[in-house]
N, C-alpha and C positions, 0 to 999 in steps of 0.2 A: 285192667289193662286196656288199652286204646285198642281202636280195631283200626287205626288210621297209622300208614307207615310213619314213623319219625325215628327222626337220628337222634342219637347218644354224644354224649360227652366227647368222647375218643371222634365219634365221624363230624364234628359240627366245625364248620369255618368261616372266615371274615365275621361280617354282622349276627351271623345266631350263634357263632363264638363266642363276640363280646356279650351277645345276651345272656349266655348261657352263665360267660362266667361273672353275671353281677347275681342271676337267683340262681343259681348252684349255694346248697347250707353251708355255708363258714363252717360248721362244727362238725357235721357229717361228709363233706362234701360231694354230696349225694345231689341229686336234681331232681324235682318232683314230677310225678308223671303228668299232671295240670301243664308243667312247663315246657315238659318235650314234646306234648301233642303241636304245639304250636310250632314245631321246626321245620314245616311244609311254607309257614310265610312268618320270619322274623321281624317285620313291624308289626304285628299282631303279640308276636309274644313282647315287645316293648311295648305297645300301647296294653297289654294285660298289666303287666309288670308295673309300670307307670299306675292304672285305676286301682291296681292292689295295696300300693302305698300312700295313696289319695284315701282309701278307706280306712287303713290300719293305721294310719298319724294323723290322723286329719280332725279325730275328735278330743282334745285335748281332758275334757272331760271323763274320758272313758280308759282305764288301762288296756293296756295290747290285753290281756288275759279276758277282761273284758269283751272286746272286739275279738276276740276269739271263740268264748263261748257262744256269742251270737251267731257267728258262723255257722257253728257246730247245731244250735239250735234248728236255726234256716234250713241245713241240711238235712235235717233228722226231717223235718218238715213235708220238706220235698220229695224227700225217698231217695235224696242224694248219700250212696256210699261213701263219698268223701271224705 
């Protein structure tokens, strides 16, 4: 969990509203903690949100599943929990 105040779903208006609700999951509708750190300044979480889909579409070569195990790699790497 972040050590850094951020708002929730329920507290977020105008611009990190609409942010919230383009990476908010279609399927859980849940919002990842990655996403809510950045509700102190909403062009941060669109310019996140924007380089996140620039890496995960961007290699036509590689399936999302793909581009996901690297992540997961990267992280494990770094000593990132994520």
């Amino acid at each position: 969990m972040a050590w850094i105040d951020t708002k929730g779903l329920e507290e977020a208006e105008g611009e990190l509203k609409e942010h919230f609700r383009r990476v908010t999951d279609p399927q859980t509708g849940e919002l990842d903690n990655i996403m809510s750190i950045h509700s102190a300044h909403p062009p941060g979480l669109g310019a996140h949100f924007e380089l996140y889909k620039a890496v995960m579409r961007g290699t036509p070569t590689l399936r999302k599943l793909e581009r996901e195990m690297i992540g997961v790699v990267v992280s494990v790497e770094n000593g990132c929990h994520y």
